[in-house]
LOFI-908254 format. One record per residue: y, x, z of N, C-alpha, C in turn. Coordinates in steps of 0.2 Angstrom, whole numbers, plus 2048, in hexadecimal, padded with zeros to 3 digits. Example, Ala and Ser with C-alpha at 12.3 -4.5 7.8 and 13.67 -1.06 7.14 Angstrom:
7E48428277EA83E8277F0842827/7F58408237FB844824800840827/
! end
This chain:
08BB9E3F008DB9E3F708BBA43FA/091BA63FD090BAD40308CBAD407/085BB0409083BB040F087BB4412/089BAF41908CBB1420089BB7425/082BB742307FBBD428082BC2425/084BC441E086BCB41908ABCE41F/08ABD541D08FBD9420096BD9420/098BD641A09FBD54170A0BCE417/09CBC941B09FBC141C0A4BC2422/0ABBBE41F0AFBBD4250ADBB5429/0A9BB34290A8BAC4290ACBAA430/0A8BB04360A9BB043B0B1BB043B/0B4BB643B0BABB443C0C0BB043B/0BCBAC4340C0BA742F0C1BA1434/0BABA24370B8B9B43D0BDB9B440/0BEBA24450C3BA244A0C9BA2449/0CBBA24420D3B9D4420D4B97441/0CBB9343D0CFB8C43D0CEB8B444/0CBB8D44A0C8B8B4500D0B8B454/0D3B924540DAB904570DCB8B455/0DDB8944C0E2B8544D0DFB7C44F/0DBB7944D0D6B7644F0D4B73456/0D2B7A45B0D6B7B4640DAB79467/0E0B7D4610E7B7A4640EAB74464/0E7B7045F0E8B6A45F0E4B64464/0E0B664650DCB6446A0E0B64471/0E1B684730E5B6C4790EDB67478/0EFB684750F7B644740F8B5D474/0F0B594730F2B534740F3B5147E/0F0B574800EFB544890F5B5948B/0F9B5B4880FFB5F48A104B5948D/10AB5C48E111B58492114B5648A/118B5448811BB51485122B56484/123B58489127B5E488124B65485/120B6648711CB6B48411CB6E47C/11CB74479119B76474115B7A471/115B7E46C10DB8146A110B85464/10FB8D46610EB93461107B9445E/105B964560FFB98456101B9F454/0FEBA54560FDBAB454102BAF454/105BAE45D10EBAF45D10DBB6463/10CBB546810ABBA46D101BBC46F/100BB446B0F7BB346D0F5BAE468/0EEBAE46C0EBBAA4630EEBA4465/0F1B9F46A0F7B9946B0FAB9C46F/0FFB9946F104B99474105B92478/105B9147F107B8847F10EB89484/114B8748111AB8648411BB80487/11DB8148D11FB78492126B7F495/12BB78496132B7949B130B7B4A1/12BB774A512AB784AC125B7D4AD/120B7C4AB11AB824AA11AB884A7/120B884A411FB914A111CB9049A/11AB9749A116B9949310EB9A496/10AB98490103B9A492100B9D48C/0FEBA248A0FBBA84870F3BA5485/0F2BA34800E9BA14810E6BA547B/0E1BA747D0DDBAC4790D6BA7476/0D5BA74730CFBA446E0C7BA546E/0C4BA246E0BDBA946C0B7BA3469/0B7BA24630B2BA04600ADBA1460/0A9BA44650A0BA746409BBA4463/096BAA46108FBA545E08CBA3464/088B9E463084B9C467080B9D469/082B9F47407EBA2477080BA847B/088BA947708BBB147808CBAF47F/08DBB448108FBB4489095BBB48A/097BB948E09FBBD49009ABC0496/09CBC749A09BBCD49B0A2BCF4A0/0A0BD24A50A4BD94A70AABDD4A2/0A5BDE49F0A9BE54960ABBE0492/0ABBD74920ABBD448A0B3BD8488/0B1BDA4810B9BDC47E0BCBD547D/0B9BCF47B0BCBC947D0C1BC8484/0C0BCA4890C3BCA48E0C8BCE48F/0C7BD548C0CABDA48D0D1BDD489/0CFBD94820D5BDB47D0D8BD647E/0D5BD04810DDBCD4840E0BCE489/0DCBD148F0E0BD54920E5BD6490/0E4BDD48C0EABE148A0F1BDD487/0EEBDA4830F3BD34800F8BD2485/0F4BD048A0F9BCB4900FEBD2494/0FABD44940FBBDA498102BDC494/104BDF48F109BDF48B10FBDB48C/10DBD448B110BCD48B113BCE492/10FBD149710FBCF4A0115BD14A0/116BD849F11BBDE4A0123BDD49B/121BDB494125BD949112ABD4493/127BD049712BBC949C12FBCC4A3/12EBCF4A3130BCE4AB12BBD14B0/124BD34AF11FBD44B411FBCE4B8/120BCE4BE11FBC94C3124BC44C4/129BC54BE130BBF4BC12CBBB4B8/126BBD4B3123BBB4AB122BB34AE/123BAD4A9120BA94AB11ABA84A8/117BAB4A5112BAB4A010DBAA4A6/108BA74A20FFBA54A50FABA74A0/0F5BAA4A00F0BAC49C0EBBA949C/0E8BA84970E0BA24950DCBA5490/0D6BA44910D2BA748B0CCBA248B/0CBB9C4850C7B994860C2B9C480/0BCB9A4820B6B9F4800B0B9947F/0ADB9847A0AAB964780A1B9747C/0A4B9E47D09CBA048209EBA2489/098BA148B097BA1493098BA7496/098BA749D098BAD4A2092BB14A2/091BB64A108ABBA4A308ABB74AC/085BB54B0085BB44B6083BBC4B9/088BBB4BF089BC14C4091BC64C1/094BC34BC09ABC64B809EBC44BB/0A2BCB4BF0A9BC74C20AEBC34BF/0AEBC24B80B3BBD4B20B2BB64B5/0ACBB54B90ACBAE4BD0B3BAD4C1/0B3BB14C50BBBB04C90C0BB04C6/0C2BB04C00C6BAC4BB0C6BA54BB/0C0BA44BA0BEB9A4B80C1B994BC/0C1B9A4C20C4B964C80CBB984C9/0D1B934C80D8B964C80D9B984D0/0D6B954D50D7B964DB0D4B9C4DC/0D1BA04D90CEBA34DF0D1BAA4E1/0CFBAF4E40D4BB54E80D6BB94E3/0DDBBB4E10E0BC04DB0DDBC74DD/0DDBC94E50DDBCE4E70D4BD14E6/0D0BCB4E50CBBCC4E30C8BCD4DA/0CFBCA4D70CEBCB4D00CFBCE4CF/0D5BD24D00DABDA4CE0D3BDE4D1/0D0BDE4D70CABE54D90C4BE64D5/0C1BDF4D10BCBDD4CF0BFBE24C7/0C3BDE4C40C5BE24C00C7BE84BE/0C9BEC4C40CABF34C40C3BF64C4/0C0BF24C80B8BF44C90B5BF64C3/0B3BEF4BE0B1BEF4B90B4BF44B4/0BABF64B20C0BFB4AD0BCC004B0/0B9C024B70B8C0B4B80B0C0A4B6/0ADC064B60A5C074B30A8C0B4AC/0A9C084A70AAC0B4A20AEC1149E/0AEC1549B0AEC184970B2C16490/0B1C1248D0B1C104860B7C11485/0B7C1447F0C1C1447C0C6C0F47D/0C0C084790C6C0247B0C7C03482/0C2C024880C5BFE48E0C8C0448D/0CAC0B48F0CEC0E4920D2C0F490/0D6C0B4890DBC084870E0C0648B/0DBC0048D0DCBFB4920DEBFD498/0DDC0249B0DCC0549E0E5C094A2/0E6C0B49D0ECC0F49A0F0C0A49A/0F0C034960F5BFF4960F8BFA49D/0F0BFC4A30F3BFB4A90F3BFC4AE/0F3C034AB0F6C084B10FBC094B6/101C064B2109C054B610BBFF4B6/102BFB4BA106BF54BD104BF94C4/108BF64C9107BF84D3102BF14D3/0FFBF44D90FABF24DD0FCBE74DD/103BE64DD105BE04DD106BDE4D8/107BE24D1107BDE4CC101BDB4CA/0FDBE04CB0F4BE04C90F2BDA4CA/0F4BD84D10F1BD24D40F4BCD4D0/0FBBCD4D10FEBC74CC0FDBC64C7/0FCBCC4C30FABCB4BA0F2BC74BD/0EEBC94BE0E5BC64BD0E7BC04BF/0EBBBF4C60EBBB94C90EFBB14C3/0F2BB44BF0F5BB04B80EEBAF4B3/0E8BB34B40E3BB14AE0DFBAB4AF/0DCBA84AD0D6BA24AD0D4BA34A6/0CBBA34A70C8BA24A10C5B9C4A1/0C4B9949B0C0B924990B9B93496/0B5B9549B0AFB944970ADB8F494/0A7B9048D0A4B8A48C0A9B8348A/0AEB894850B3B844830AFB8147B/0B2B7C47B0AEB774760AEB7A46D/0A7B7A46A0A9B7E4630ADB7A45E/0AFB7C4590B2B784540B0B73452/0A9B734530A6B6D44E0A7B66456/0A9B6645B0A9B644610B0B63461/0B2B6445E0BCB634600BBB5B45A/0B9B594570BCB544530BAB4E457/0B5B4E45B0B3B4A45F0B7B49466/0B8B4E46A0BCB4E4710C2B4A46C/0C7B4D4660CCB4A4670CCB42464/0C6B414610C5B3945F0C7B36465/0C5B3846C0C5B334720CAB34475/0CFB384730D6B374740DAB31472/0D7B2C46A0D8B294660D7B22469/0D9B2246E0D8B1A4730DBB1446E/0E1B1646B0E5B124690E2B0E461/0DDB1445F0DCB114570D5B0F459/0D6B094530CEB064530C9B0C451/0C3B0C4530BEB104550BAB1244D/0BAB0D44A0B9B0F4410BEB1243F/0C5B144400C8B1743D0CBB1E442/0C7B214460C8B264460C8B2C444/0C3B2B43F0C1B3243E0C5B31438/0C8B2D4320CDB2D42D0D5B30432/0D6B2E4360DBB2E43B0DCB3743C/0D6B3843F0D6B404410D5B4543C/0D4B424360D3B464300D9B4742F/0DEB4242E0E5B4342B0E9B47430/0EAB444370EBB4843A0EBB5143D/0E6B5343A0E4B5843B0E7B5C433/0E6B5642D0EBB5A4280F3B5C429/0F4B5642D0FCB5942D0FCB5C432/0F8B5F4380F9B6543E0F8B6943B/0F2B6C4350F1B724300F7B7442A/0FCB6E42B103B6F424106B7342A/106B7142F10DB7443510BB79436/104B7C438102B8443A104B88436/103B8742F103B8C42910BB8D428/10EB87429116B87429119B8B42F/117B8C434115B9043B115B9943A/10FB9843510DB9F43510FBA2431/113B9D42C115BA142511DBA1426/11EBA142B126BA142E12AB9C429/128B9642712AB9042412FB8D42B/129B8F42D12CB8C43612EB8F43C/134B8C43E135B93443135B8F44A/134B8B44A134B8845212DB85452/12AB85459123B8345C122B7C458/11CB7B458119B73458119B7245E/11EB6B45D11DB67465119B61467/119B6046D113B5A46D116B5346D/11CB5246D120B4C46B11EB4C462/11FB5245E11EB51457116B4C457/111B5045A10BB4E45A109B4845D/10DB4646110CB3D46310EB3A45F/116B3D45D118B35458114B36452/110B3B45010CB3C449108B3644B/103B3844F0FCB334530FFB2D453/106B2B454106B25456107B2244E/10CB2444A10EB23444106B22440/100B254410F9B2643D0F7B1F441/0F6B1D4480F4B184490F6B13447/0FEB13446100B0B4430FDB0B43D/0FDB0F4390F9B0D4320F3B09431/0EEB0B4380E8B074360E9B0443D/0EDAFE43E0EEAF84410EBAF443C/0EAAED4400E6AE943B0EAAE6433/0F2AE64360F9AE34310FCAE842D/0F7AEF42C0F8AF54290F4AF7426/0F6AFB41F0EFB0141C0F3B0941E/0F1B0D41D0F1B1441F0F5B17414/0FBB1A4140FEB1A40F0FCB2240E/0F7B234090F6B2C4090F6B2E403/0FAB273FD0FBB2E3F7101B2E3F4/107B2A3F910EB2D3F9110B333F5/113B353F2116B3B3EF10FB3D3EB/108B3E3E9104B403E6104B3E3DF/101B423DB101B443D20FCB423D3/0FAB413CC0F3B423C90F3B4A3C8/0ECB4C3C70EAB533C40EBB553BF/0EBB4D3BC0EBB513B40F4B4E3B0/0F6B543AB0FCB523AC0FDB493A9/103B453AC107B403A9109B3F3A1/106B3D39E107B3C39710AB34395/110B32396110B2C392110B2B389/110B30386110B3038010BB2D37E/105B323800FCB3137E0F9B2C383/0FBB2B3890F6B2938D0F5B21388/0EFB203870EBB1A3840E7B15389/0EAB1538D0E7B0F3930EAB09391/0E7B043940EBAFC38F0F2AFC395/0F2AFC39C0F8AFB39F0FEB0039C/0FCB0439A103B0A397104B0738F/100B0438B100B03384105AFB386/103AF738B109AF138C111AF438D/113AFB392119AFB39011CAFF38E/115B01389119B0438011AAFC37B/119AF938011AAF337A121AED37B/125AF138212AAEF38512FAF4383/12EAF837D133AFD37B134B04382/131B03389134B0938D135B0E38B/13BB1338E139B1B38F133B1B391/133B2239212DB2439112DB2739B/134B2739B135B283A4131B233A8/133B1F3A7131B183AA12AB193A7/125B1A3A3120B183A211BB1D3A6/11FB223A711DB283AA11BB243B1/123B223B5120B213BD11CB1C3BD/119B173B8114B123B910FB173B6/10CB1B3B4108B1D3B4105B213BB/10BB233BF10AB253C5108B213C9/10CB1B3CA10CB163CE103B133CE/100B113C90FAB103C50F6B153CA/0F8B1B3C80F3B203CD0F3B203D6/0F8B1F3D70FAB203DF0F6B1A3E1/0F8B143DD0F5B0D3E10EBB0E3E0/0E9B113D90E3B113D90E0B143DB/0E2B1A3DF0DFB1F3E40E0B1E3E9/0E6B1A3ED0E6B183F40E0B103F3/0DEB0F3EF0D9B073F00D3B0B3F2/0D1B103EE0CCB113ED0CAB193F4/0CFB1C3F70D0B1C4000CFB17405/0D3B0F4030D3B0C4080CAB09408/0C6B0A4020C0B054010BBB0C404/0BCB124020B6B194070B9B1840B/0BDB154110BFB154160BDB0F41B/0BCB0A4160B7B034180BEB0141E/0C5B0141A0CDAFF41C0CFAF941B/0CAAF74150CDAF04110C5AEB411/0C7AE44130C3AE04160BDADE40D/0B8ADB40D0B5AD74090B9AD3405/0BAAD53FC0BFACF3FA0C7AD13FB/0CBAD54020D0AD64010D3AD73FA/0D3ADE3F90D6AE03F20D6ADA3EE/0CFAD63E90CFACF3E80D3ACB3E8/0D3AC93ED0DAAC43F00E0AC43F0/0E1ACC3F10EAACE3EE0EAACE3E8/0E8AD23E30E7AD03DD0EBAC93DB/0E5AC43DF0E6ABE3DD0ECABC3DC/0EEABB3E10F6ABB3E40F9AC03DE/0FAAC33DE100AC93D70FEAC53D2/0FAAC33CF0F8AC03CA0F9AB93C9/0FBAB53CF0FEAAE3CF107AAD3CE/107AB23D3110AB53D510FAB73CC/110ABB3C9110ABC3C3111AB73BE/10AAB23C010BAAC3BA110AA83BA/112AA83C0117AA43C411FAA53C0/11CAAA3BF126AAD3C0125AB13B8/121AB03B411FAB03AD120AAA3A8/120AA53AC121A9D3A8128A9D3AA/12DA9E3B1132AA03B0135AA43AB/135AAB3A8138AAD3A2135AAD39E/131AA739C12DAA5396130A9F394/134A9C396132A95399137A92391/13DA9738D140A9438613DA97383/136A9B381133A9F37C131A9A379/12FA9A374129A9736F127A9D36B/121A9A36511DA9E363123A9F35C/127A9E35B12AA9F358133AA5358/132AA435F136AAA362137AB235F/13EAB2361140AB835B13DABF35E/13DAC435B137AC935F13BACD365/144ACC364148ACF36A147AC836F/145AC4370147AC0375140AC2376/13BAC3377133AC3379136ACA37D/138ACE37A138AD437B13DAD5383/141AD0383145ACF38A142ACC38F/13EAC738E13BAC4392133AC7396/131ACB39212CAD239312FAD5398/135AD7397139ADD39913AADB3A1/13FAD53A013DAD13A513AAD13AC/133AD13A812DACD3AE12BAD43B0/12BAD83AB129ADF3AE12FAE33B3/135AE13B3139AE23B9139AE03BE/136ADA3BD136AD53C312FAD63C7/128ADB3C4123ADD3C7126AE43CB/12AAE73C612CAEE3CA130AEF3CF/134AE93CF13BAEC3D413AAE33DB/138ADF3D9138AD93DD132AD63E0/12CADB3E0128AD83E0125ADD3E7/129AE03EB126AE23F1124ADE3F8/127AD93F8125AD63FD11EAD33FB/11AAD43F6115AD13F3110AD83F8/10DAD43FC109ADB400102ADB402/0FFADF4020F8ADD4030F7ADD40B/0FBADF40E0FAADE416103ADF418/104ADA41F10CAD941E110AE041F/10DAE7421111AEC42510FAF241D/10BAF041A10BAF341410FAF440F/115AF540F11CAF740B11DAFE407/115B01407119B06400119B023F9/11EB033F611FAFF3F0119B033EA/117B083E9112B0A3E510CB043E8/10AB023E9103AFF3EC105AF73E7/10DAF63E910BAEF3E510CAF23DC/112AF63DA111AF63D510BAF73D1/106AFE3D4103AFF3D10FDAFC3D2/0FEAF53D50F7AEF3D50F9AEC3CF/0FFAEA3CE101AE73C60FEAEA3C0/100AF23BF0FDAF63B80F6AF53BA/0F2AF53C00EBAF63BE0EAAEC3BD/0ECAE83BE0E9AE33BC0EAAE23B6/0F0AE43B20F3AE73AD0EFAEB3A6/0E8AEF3A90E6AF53A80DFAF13A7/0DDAEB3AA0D6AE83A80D4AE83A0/0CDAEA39F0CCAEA3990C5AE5399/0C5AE03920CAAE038D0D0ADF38E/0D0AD83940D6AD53940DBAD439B/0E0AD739A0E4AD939F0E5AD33A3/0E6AD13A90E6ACD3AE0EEAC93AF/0F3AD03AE0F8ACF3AC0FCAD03A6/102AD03A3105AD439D10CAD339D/110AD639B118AD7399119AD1394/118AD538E11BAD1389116ACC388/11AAC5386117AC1383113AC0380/113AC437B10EAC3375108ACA375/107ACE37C103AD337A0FFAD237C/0FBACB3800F3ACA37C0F0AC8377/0F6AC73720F5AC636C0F4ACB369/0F8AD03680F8AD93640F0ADD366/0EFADA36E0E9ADC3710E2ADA36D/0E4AD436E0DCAD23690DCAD5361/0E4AD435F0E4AD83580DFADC357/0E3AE335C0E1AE735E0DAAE835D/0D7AE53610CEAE73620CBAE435C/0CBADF3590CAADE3510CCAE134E/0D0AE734C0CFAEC3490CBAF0349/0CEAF23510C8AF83520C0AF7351/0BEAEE3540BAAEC3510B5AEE34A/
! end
């Protein structure tokens, strides 16, 4: 593990990108609905509204205790930023606003105080500022200095009179909480599962964002219907569906794989295709059970109970394509009737659900292979006669 004090630990800065993106998100649930959101486009966000213009906001993760200053170069290189941005627009046509939320306080007696305040006198910012730039010397500010030289006396006002700082803005570890209480709509135990996912797919769109995957803003319509789309999931008549499209890690082998559910439908003659997507299926369902149970999603008994039910529906409609077999039966007609029942768990047995709004069909199939999958003895089975080859089986090995 890197200590963070080293001289070469980026930790700090590493912070200040998840803190942007993380911010941002925070910031975009209490936006307009029209509104949208650049990361790392003019400024460390952008926040775009129809009626409001554009807004420029600068970032500042600091350590605790920092305080902001007269000379902070946190203040001041976003100056320059804006300052760019100001004149690149229009000058005093720019719709642009400037913002710098900061993590640390005001040094008291620092004119950056008349910032906090949107109201208070422009003609009193632009002096205080021109004030503070002549005290120093330092190469940066006289950078800065040069960069705002060829505004007139009326620009000056208008550019300062566009900035507002937020002191005291809330640190990373502080944003997962503010946005829980946004979360009015989901039950209060499922918050923080809610905000975790949510927060996975804000972090797929920034990097899509930043790696020009994406060319238009994140908007806050996307991010309501997402919220809304995550709360319906953990309504009471729903489970939250999160391993859709996912593989196992290790690769799919229907050849070799020696589990008793994959060994029944090598004993139904399949390809190896179809043996494949139950082994998938098998994984998706028994990853998403064992999500829903660290998540304390599914009640005492739940899982149990449905079971039950797939295992009743089964025997049910097992005596159906059992029903002219005997033990005398030729080995293709056994072979069809296996075939059969295991078409009739893959392809008709969706309405069979464990909550009524629960419709991914991985969840029911792959509750059949894992009942399927009991050892010794399988709860369920295909062919007719494969508890019988089973027990062969284990007398062997025996």
């Amino acid at each position: 593990m890197v200590d963070s004090s080293s001289a070469f630990s980026a930790a700090e800065q590493g912070l200040g990108y998840i803190y942007q993106s993380r911010f941002a998100l925070l910031q975009i649930l209490d936006l307009p609905e029209d509104a949208a959101v650049f990361i790392e486009r003019n400024d460390d966000v952008e926040f775009v509204a129809t009626e409001k213009g554009t807004s420029l906001a600068s970032l500042k993760h600091k350590a605790i205790g920092d305080r902001l200053t007269d000379l902070s170069t946190d203040f001041w290189k976003s100056v320059r930023i804006w300052a760019s941005h100001y004149k690149a627009t229009g000058r005093a046509g720019s719709d642009a606003r400037f913002l710098l939320f900061s993590t640390a306080s005001i040094s008291p007696g620092s004119f950056l105080d008349l910032f906090v305040n949107p109201d208070a006198n422009d003609d009193a910012r632009a002096t205080a500022a021109a004030a503070a730039l002549d005290k120093s010397e330092a190469k940066e500010i006289a950078k800065i200095k040069t960069d705002l030289a060829d505004l007139t006396v009326d620009e000056a006002r208008d550019f300062y009179g566009r900035i507002t700082i937020f002191p005291d803005a809330p640190r990373i570890s502080e944003i997962p909480t503010l946005i829980d209480r946004r979360f009015r709509t989901i039950r209060r135990e499922f918050r923080a599962a809610c905000f975790e996912r949510l927060e996975g797919w804000w972090t797929d769109m920034v990097i899509k964002l930043l790696t020009g995957e994406r060319q238009e803003p994140i908007g806050v319509q996307e991010v309501t219907d997402k919220l809304a789309a995550l709360a319906d999931e953990y309504r009471i008549d729903n489970l939250p569906i999160t391993f859709r499209n996912k593989l196992p890690s290790s690769s799919v082998d229907p050849v070799n794989d020696r589990r008793i559910f994959v060994e029944q439908l090598r004993a139904l003659d399949l390809p190896e295709k179809r043996i494949e997507f139950a082994i998938v299926d098998y994984y998706r369902a028994f990853e998403q059970r064992s999500s829903w149970a660290r998540e304390n999603l599914v009640v005492s008994g739940e899982i149990e109970e449905y079971e039950d039910r797939l295992v009743e529906e089964w025997a049910r409609y097992r005596e159906i394509v059992c029903e002219n077999l005997t033990e005398n039966s030729q080995a293709d007609a056994c072979l069809i009737a296996g075939k059969e029942l295991y078409r009739w768990a893959e392809r008709e047995t969706n309405h069979l659900r464990i909550r009524e709004r629960v419709t991914e069909p991985y969840v029911v199939r792959g509750a059949f292979h894992i009942l399927a999958n009991i050892n010794p003895v399988p709860r369920v089975h295909w062919h007719p006669h494969f508890l019988e080859r089973l027990a062969e089986f284990l007398r062997e090995n025996a």
